[in-house]
VEXDREN-2710 file (C-alpha; in Angstrom, 1 decimal):
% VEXDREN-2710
k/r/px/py/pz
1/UNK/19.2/-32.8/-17.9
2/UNK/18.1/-29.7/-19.5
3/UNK/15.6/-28.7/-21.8
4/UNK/15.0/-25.3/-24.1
5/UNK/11.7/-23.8/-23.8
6/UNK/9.9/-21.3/-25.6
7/UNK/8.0/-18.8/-24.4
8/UNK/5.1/-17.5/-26.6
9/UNK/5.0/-14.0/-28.2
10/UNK/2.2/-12.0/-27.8
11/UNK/-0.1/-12.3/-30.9
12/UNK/0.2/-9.1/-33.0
13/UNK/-1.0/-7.8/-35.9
14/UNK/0.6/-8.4/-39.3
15/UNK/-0.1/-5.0/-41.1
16/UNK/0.7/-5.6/-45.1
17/UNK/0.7/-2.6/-48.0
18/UNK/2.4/0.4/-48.8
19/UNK/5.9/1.5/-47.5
20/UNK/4.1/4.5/-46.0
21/UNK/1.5/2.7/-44.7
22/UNK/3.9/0.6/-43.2
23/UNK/6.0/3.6/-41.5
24/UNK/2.8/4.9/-40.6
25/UNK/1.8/2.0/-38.5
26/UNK/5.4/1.2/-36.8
27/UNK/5.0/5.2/-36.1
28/UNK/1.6/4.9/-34.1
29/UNK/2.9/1.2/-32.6
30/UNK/5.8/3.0/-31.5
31/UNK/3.2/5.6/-29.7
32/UNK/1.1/3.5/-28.7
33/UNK/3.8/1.0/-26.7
34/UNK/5.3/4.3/-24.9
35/UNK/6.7/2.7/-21.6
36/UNK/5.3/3.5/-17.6
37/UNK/7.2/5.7/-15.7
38/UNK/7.5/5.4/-12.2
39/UNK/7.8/8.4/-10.2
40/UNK/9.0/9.1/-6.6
41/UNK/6.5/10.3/-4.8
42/UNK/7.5/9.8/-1.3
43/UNK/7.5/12.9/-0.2
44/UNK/4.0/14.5/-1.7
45/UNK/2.6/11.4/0.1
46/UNK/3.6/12.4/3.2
47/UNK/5.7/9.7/4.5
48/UNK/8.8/11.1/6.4
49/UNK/9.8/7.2/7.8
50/UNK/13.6/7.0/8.0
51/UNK/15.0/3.8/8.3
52/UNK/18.2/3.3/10.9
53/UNK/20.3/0.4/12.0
54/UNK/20.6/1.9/15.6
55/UNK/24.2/3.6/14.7
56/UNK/26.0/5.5/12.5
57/UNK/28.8/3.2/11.1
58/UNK/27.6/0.3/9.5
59/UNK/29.7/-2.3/11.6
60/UNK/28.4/-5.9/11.2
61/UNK/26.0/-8.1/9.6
62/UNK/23.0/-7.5/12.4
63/UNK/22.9/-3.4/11.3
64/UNK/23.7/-4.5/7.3
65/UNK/20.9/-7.0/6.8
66/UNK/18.2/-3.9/6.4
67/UNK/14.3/-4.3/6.3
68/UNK/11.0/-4.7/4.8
69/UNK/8.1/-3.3/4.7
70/UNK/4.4/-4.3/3.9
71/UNK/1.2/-3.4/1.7
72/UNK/-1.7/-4.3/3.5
73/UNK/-5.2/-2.7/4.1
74/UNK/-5.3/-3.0/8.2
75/UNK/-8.2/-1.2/8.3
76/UNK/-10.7/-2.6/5.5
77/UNK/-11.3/0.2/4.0
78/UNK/-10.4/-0.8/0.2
79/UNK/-7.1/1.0/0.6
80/UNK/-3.5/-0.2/1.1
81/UNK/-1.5/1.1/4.1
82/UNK/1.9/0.9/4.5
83/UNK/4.0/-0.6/7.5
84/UNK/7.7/0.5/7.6
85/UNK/10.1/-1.9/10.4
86/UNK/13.1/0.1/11.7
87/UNK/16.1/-1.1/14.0
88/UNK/17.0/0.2/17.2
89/UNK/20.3/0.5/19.5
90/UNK/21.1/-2.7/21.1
91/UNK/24.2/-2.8/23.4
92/UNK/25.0/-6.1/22.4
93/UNK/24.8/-5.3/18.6
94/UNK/26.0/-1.6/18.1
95/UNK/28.4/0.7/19.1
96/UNK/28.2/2.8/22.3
97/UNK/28.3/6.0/19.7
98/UNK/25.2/5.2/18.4
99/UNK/23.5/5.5/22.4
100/UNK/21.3/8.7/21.4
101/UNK/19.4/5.9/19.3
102/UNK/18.6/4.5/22.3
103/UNK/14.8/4.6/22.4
104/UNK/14.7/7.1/20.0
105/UNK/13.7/4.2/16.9
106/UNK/10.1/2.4/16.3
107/UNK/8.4/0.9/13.5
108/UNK/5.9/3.2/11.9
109/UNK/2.3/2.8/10.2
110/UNK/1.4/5.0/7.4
111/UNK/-3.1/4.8/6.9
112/UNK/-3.7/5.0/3.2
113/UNK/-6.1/8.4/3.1
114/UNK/-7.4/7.8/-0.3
115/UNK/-6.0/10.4/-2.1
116/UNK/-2.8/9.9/-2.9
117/UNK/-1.7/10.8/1.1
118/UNK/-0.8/8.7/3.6
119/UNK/-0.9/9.5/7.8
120/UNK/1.1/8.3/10.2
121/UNK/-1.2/6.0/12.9
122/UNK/1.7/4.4/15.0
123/UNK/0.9/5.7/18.1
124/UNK/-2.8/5.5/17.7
125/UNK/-2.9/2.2/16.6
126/UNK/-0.2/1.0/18.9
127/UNK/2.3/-0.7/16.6
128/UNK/5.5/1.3/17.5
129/UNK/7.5/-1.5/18.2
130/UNK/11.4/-0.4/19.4
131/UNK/12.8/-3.9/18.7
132/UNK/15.7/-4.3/16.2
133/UNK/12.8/-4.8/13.6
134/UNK/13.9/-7.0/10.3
135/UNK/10.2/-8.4/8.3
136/UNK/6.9/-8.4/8.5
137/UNK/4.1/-10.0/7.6
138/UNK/0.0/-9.8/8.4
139/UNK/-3.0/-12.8/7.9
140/UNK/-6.2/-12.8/9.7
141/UNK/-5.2/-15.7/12.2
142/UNK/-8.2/-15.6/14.4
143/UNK/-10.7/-15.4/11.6
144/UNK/-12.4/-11.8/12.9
145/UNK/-12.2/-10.4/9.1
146/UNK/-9.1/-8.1/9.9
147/UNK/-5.1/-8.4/9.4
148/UNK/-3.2/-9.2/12.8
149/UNK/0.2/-8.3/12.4
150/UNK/3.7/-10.2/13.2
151/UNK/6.9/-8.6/13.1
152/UNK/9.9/-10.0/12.9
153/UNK/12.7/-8.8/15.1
154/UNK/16.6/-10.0/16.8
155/UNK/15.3/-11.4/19.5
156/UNK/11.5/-11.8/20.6
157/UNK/9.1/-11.3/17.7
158/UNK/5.7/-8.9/18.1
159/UNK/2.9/-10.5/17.0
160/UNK/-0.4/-7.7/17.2
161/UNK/-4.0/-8.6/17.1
162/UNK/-6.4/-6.2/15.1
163/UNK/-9.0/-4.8/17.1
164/UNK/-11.0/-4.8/14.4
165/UNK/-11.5/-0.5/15.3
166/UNK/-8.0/1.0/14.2
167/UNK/-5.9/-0.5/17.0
168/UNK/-3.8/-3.7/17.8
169/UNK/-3.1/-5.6/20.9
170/UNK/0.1/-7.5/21.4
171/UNK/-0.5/-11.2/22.2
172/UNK/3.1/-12.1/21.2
173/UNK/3.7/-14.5/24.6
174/UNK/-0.3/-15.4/25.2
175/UNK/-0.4/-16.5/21.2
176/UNK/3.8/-18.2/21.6
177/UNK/4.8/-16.6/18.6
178/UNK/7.4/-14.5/20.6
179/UNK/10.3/-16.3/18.6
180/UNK/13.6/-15.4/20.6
181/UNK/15.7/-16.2/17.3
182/UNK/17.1/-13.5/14.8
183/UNK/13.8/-13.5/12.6
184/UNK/13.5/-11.9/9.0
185/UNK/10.4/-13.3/7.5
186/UNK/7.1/-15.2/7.7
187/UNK/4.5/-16.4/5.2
188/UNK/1.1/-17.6/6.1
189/UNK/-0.6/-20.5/5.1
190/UNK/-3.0/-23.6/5.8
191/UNK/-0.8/-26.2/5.7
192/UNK/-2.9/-29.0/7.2
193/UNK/-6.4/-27.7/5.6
194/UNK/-7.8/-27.1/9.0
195/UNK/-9.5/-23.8/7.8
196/UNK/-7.4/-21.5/9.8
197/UNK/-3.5/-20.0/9.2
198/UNK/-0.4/-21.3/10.2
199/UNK/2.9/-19.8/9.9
200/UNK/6.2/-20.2/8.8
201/UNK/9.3/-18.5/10.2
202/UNK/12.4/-18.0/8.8
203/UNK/15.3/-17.4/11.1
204/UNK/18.6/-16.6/10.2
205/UNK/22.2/-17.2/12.3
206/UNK/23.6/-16.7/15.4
207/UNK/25.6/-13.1/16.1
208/UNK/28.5/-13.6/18.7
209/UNK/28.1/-9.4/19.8
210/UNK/31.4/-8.7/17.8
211/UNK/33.4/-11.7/19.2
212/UNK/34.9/-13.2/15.9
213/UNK/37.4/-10.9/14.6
214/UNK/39.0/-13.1/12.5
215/UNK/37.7/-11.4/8.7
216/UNK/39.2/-9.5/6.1
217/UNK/39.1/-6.1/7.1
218/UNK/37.9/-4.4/3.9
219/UNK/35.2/-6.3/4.2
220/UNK/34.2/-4.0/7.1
221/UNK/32.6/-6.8/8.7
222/UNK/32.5/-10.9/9.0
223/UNK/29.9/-12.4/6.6
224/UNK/27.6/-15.8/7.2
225/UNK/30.1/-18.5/7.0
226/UNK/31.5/-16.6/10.4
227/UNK/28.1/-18.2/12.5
228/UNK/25.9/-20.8/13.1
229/UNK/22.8/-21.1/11.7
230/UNK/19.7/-20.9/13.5
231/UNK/17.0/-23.7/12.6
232/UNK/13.2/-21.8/11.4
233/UNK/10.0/-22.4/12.6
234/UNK/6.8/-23.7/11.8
235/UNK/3.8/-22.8/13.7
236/UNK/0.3/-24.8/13.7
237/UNK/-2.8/-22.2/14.7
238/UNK/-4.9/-24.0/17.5
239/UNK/-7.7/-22.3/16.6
240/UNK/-7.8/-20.4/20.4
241/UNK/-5.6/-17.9/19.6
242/UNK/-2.7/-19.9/20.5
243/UNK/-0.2/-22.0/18.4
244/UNK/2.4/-24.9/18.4
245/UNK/5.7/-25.2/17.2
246/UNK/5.3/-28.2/14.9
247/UNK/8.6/-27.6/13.3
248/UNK/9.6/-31.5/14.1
249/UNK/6.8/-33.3/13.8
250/UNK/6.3/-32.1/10.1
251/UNK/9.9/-32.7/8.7
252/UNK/11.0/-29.3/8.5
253/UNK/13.3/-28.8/10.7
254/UNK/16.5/-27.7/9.6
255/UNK/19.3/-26.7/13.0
256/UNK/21.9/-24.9/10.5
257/UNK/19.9/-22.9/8.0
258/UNK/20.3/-19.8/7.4
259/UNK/17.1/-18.2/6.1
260/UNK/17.2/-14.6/5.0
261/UNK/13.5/-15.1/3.4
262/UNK/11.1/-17.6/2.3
263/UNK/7.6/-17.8/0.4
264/UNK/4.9/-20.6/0.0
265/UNK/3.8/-21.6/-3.5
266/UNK/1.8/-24.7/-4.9
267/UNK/4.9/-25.3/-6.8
268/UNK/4.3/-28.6/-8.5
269/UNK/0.4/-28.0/-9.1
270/UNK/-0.6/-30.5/-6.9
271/UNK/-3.1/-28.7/-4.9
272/UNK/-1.0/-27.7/-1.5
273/UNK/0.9/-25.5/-0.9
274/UNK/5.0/-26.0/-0.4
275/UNK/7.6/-23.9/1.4
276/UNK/10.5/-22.1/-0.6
277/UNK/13.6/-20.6/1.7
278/UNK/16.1/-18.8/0.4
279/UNK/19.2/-19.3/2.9
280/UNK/23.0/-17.3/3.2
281/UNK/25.6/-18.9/1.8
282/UNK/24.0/-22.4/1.6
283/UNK/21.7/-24.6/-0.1
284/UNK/18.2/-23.2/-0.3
285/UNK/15.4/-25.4/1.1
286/UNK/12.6/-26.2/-0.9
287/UNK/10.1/-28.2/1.2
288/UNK/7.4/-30.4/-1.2
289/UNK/3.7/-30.5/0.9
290/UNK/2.2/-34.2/1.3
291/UNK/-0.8/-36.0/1.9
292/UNK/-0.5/-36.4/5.5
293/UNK/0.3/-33.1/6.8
294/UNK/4.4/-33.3/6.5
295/UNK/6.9/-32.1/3.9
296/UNK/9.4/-34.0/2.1
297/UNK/12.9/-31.9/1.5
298/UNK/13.1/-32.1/-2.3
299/UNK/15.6/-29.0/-3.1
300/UNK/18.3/-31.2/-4.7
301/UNK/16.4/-33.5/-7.1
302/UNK/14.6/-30.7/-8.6
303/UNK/17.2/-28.3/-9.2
304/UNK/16.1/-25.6/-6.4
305/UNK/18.7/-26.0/-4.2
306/UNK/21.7/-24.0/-5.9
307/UNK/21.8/-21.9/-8.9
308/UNK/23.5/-22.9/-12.5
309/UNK/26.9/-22.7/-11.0
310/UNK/26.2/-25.7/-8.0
311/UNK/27.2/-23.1/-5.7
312/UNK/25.3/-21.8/-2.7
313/UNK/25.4/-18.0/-2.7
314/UNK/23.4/-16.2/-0.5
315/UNK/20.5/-15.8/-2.1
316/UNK/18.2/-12.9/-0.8
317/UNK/14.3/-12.7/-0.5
318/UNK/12.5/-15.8/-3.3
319/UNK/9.3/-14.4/-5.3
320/UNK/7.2/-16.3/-7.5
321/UNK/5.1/-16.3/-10.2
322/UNK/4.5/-17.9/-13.8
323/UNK/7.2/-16.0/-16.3
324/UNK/6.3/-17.8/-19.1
325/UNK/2.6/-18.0/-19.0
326/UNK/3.4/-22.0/-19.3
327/UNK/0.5/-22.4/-15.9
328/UNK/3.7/-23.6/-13.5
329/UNK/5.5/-21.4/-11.2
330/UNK/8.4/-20.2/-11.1
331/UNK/11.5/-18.4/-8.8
332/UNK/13.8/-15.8/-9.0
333/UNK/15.8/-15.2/-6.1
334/UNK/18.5/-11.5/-5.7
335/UNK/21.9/-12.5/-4.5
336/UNK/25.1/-11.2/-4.7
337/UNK/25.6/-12.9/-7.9
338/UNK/23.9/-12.9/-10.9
339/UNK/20.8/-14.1/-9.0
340/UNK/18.8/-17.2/-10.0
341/UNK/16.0/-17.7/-12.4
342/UNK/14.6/-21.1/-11.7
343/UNK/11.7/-22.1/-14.2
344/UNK/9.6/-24.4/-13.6
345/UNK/10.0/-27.5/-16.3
346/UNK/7.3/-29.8/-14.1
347/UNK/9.6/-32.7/-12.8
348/UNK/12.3/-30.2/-12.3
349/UNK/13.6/-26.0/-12.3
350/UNK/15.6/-24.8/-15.0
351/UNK/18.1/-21.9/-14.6
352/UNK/17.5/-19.5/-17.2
353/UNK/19.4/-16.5/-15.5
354/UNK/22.0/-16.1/-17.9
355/UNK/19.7/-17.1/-21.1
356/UNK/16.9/-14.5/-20.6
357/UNK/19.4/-11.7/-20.4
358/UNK/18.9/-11.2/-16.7
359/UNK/22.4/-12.0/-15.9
360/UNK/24.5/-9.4/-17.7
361/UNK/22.8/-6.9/-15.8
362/UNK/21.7/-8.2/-12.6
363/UNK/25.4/-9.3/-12.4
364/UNK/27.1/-6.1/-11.8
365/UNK/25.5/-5.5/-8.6
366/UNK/24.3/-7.0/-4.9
367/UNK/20.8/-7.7/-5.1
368/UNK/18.0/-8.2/-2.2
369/UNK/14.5/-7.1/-2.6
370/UNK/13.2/-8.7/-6.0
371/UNK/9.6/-8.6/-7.2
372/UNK/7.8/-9.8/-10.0
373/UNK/5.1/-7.6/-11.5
374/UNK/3.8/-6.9/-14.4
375/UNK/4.3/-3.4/-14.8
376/UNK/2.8/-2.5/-18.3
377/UNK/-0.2/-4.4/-17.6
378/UNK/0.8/-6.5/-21.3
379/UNK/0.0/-10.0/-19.7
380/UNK/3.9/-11.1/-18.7
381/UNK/5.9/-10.8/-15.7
382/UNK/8.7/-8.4/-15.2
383/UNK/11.5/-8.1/-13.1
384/UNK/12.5/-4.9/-10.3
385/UNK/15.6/-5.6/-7.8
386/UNK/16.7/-3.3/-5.2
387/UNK/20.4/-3.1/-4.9
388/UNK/22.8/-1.9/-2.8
389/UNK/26.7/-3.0/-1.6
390/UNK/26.3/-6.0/1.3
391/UNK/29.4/-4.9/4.2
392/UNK/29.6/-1.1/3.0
393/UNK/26.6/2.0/2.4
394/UNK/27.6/1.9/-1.2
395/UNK/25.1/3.2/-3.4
396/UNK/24.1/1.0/-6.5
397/UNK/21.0/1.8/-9.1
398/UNK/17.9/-0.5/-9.0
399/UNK/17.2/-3.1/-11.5
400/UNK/14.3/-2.7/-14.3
401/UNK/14.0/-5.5/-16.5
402/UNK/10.6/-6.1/-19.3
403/UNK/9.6/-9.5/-20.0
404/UNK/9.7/-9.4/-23.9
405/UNK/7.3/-12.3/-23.8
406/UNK/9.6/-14.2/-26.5
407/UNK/12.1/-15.8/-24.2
408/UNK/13.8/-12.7/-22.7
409/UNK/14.0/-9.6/-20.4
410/UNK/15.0/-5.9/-21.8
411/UNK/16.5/-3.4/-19.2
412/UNK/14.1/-0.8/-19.5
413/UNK/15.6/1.1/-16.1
414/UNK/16.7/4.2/-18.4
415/UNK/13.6/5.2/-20.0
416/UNK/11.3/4.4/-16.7
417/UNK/12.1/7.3/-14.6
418/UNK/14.5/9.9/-13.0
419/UNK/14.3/7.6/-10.2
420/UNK/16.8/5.0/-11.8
421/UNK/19.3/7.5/-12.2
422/UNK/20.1/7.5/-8.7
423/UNK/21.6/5.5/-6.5
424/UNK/20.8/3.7/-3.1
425/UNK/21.8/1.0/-0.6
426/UNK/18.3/-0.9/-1.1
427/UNK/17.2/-3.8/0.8
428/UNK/13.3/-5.1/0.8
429/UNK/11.5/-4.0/-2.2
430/UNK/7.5/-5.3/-2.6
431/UNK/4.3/-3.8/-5.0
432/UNK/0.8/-2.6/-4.6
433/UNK/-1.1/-0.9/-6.3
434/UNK/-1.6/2.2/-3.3
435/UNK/-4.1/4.3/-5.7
436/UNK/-6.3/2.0/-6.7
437/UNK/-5.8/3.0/-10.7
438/UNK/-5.1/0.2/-12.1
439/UNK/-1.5/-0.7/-12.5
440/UNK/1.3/-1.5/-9.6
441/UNK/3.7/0.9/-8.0
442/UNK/6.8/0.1/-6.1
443/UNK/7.7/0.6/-2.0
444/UNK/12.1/0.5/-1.9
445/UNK/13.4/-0.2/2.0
446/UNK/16.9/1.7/1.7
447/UNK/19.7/0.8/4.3
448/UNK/19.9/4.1/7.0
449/UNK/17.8/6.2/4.6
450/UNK/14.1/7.2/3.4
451/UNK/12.5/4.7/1.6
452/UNK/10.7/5.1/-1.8
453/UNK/7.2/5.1/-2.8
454/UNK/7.4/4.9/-6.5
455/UNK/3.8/5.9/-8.2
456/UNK/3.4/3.7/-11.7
457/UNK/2.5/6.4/-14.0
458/UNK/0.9/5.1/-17.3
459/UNK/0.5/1.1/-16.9
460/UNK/-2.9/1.4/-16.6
461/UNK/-3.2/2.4/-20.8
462/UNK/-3.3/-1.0/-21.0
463/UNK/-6.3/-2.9/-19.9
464/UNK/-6.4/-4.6/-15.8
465/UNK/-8.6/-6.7/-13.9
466/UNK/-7.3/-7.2/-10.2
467/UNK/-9.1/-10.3/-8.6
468/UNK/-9.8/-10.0/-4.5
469/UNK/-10.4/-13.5/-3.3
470/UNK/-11.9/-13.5/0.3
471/UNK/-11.9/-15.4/2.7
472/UNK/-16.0/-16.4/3.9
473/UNK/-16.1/-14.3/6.3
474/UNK/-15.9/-11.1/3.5
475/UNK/-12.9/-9.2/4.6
476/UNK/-9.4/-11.5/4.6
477/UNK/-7.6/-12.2/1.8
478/UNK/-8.0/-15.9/1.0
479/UNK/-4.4/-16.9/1.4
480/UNK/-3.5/-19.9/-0.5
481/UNK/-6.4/-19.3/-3.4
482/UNK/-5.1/-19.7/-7.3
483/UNK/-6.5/-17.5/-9.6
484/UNK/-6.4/-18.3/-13.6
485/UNK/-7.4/-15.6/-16.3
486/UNK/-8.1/-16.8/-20.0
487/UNK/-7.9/-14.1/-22.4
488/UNK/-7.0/-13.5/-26.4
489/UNK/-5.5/-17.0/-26.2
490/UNK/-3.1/-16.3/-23.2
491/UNK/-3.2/-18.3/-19.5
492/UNK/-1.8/-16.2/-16.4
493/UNK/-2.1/-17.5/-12.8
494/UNK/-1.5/-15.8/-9.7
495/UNK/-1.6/-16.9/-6.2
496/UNK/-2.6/-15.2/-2.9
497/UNK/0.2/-15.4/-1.1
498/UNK/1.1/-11.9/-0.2
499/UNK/4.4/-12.7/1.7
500/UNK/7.0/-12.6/-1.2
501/UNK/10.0/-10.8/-1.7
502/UNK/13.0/-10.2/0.8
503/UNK/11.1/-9.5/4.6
504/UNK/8.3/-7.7/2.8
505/UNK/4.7/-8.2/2.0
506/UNK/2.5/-6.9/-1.0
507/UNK/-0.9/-6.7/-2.3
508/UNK/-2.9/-9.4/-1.9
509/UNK/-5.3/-8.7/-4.8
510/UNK/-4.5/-10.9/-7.7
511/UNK/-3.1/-8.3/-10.7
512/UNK/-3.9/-9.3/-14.4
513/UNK/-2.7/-7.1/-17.4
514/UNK/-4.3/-7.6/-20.0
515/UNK/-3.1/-5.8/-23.1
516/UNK/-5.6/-4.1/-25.8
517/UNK/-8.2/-6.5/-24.5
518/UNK/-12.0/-5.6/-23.8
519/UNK/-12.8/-8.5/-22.4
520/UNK/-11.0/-11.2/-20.1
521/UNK/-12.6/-14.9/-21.3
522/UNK/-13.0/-16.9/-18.4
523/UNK/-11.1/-16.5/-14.9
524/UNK/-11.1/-19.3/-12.4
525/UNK/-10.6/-19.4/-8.8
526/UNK/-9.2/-21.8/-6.6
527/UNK/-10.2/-21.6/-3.1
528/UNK/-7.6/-23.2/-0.4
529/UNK/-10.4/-25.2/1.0
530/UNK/-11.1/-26.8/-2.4
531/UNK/-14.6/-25.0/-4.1
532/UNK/-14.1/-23.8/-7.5
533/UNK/-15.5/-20.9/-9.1
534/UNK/-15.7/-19.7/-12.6
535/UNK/-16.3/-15.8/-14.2
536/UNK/-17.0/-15.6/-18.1
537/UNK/-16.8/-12.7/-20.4
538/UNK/-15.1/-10.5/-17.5
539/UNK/-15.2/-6.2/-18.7
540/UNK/-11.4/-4.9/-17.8
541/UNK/-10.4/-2.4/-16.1
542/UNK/-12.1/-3.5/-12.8
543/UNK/-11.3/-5.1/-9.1
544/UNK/-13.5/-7.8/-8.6
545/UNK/-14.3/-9.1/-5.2
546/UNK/-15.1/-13.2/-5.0
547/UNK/-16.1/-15.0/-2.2
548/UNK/-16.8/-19.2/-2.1
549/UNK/-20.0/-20.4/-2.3
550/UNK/-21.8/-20.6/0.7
END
């Protein structure tokens, strides 16, 4: 069963009289709807992270996966830093010609200095992990009012505590969140409404070192279908620091998935929070929460288990968020297809790839990081994908698509920037909005290469309101809250669920554009633990910090 929707237009003006009154106004409309750019700025920021796979022939799906990276202010200083994961030389993974590696790779975080710079902290924090890094993701599990930190590596995962003074302690074995699996991602969330965070962890397959030779050889390398899959992980915080594989017990488990990335969302408005993978070559999983702590697998029934075709495809890294401004969620999900557009009817998700105009262009390429933002600050969700050839480092361009707000996206990629004239072999991809001005700039993982910081230069001439929902302590990010803004007749809800995207993170701050509004009309936030509370006649152009009631 299908259904057309239709999404609303944004109200405009109807300007009557004269012919040259008339080209006079489409003249200053025209000037007055001139596009962001976004411009790379990676190198004026100071940020001189290289990413490598631990060799220097890409040679099989461990050193072509790629990585993420994260948004996240570590420090608490109102700022977001940056936290790049790198691979390493593995002799059960690369080539013996890629041995100067050896030792010679870490992870690496970049402290936001507040004016447009960023400085490298790794060693003095003490996050330089040399593990074949993939994802990462950070949440306040201990309650202390900063971000711990959990990367996700093949083979053990690193899971820091903030010291609450610029530095992190690993507790990956005392907290037994030292996953031995090939890991790529890991959203947080309070799935049993305990008050503290529990995690999800996606793994991926099993590599056989090179075994399995049995593959088409311009491929360069076997693909999924060539392992087993590994079964993820959920983890219940005790509230000691420690946690407890509850994987079973809540109806998750899954032996042969193949996870490359998964988000939480509070998909069917219901209050909780449910689980969204995005697997390899499979099915995705889409895990519904219930009343009594446990999930019920509901991926087939509602439609979010394949794309239009009834295919799996390997789908990349799931984010969310409301395209139509209809107040339901939705998902789109990079693959090396035409990727998947699943909107969110209520009972069930409709794909709309091909309808909305994402498909003729999307479908040229391989894509992995994906993010929904919205990038002109006009009140509607657009579309970036990071793109870049799967077995080979062949260079594609990145993906720039405008919600119209009538039912369809424009490629806008051409007139956003030098930066989509080139090309790269991208992987994660998330936003944030680094320099605190008002609209949301870009952070591009590329395969064996620099990554991108790309500054948004000119989405803030329309008018903002970012919404940072706390936890009660005053510091963490309320993970799980649902924010709603009301404004000139138009409903947008975000979520704070920072852990989107393929292995990355972003901003947890909620991000509103609205428009040529003055005023936002009422916003309305829902904290995870169930209080309500309400803001009327909201000024723009501000980040507002809300805390529950006491």
């Amino acid at each position: 069963m299908q259904r057309d929707i239709t999404w609303k237009p944004i109200p405009r003006a109807i300007l009557l009289g004269s012919l040259v009154s008339f080209i006079s106004s489409e003249v200053a409309q025209a000037a007055e709807e001139k596009r962001p750019v976004f411009t790379d700025v990676t190198e004026d920021a100071g940020i001189a992270f290289r990413h490598r796979y631990g060799d220097d022939d890409l040679s099989n799906i461990v050193e072509g996966t790629g990585a993420g990276a994260m948004f996240f202010d570590y420090d608490g200083d109102g700022w977001l830093d940056i936290y790049f994961v790198n691979g390493a030389w593995r002799n059960d993974v690369n080539d013996n010609r890629g041995r100067r590696y050896r030792g010679q790779l870490s992870n690496a975080l970049y402290r936001n200095q507040g004016d447009g710079t960023f400085k490298d902290v790794t060693a003095q924090a003490g996050v330089g992990d040399q593990g074949f890094g993939f994802g990462c993701s950070a949440a306040d599990y201990d309650g202390d009012g900063d971000l711990d930190l959990l990367v996700l590596n093949y083979g053990p995962n690193v899971f820091y505590r903030n010291n609450g003074d610029g530095t992190f302690t690993d507790v990956s074995k005392a907290s037994g969140l030292d996953n031995p699996l090939w890991s790529l991602s890991a959203p947080w969330f309070d799935y049993d409404g305990d008050g503290d965070l529990d995690v999800y962890v996606t793994n991926y397959l099993a590599y056989d070192a090179g075994k399995f030779k049995s593959y088409y050889a311009a491929d360069g390398y076997p693909g999924p279908l060539s392992y087993s899959g590994q079964p993820d992980a959920l983890y219940r915080n005790n509230g000691d620091g420690t946690f407890t594989d509850v994987t079973t017990a809540t109806a998750v488990m899954r032996p042969n998935g193949r996870g490359m990335s998964a988000s939480v969302a509070d998909l069917n408005n219901d209050g909780r929070l449910d689980i969204y993978v995005a697997n390899d070559a499979m099915e995705n999983f889409y895990f519904e929460a219930g009343p009594d702590g446990r999930f019920i697998d509901r991926g087939l029934e509602t439609g979010l288990a394949f794309g239009e075709g009834g295919q799996g495809v390997s789908s990349m890294g799931p984010t969310i968020g409301d395209i139509n401004n209809d107040g339901r969620l939705d998902i789109y999900v990079p693959d090396m297809g035409y990727g998947c557009l699943l909107v969110n009817q209520g009972e069930f998700f409709d794909d709309l790839t091909a309808r909305t105009n994402l498909a003729v262009v999307c479908g040229q390429y391989t894509g992995w990081g994906g993010v929904l933002f919205d990038y002109d600050n006009d009140g509607w969700l657009d579309v970036f994908v990071a793109n870049g050839n799967a077995h080979h480092e062949f260079t594609q361009e990145d993906v720039l698509m405008r919600n119209t707000g009538e039912g369809a996206f424009a490629d806008v990629a051409k007139e956003s920037g030098d930066y989509f004239a080139n090309k790269y072999v991208g992987r994660g991809a998330t936003f944030g909005d680094y320099d605190n001005d008002g609209d949301l700039d870009l952070l591009v993982v590329n395969l064996n290469d620099r990554p991108r910081l790309l500054r948004n230069d000119g989405g803030n001439t329309n008018a903002w309101i970012q919404v940072d929902v706390r936890q009660a302590n005053g510091q963490s990010p309320a993970i799980g809250a649902r924010v709603t803004l009301e404004s000139d007749g138009l409903k947008q809800i975000r979520e704070i669920v920072p852990t989107t995207g393929y292995l990355s993170q972003a901003d947890p701050r909620a991000h509103f554009g609205l428009g040529r509004a003055t005023v936002a009309d009422r916003i309305t936030v829902r904290f995870p633990e169930g209080g309500v509370k309400v803001l009327e006649k909201v000024k723009v152009n501000q980040t507002l910090i809300v805390l529950p009631e006491k």
